[in-house]
N, C-alpha and C positions, 0 to 999 in steps of 0.2 A: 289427712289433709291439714296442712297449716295452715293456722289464721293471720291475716294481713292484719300484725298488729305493730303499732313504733314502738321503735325503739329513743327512748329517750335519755339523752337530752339533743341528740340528734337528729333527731325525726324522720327516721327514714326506716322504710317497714321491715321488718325481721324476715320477711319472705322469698320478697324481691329487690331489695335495697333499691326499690323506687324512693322519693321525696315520699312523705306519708299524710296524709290517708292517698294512695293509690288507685289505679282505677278499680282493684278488687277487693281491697279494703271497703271503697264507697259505697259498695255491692252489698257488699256483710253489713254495712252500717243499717244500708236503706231498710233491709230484709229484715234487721234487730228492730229498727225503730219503725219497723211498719204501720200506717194508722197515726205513728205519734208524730209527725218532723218536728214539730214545734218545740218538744224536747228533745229531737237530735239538732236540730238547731241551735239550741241554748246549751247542748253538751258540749258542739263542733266550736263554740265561743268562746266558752272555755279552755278546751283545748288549744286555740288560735290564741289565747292570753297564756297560756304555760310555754305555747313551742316559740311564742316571739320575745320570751324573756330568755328562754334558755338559749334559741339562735342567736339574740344579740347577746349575749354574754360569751358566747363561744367563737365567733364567726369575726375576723376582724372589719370585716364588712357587710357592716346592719344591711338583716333580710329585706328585701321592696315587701313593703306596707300591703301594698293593692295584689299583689302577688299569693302573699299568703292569705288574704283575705280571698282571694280566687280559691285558692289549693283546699283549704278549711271550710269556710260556709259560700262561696258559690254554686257547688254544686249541687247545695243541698237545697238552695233557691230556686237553680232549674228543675229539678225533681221536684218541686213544691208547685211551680208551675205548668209543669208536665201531667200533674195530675190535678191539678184543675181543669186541663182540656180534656178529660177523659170525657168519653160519652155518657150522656146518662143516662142508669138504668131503671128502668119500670117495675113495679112488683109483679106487672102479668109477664113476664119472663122477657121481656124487653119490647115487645108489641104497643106500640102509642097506637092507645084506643081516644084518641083526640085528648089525653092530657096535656099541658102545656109544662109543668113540673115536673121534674123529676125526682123519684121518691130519693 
């Protein structure tokens, strides 16, 4: 299987010539940086500072700002959010014996 990875300085994924990171790229990201967002966060930032140098260098018309801010670290924000709503879990196997905390 191939990995949904850019190609650069175009940034569009070697797999599926989606725009990149794709939706199954973002898949492989989540799953790489499981536990960590906050360093795929600060990777996806950098990466959003490489691919908006190399698109406007390339593209005679500079990429929308908000756009790639969307494509790069939006998603990685909903997934940050998405799992702070998870439920939470008990160390008696999920059973609330009147704790209010979750471990």
């Amino acid at each position: 299987m191939q990995r949904h990875a850019p190609l650069k300085p175009l940034w569009i994924c070697t797999a599926c010539a989606h725009p990149w990171p794709c939706a199954r790229a973002q898949v492989e990201l989540a799953a790489d940086y499981f536990g960590e967002t906050t360093w795929l966060a600060v990777d996806m930032a950098e990466l959003l500072n490489e691919a908006t140098a190399d698109l406007t260098r390339l593209c005679p018309n500079p990429p929308d700002p908000v756009a790639l801010y969307g494509r790069f670290l939006g998603w990685v924000r909903r997934l940050t959010v998405d799992r702070s709503r998870a439920a939470p879990r008990f160390r008696d196997g999920g059973r609330d014996l009147g704790r209010k905390r979750p471990l």
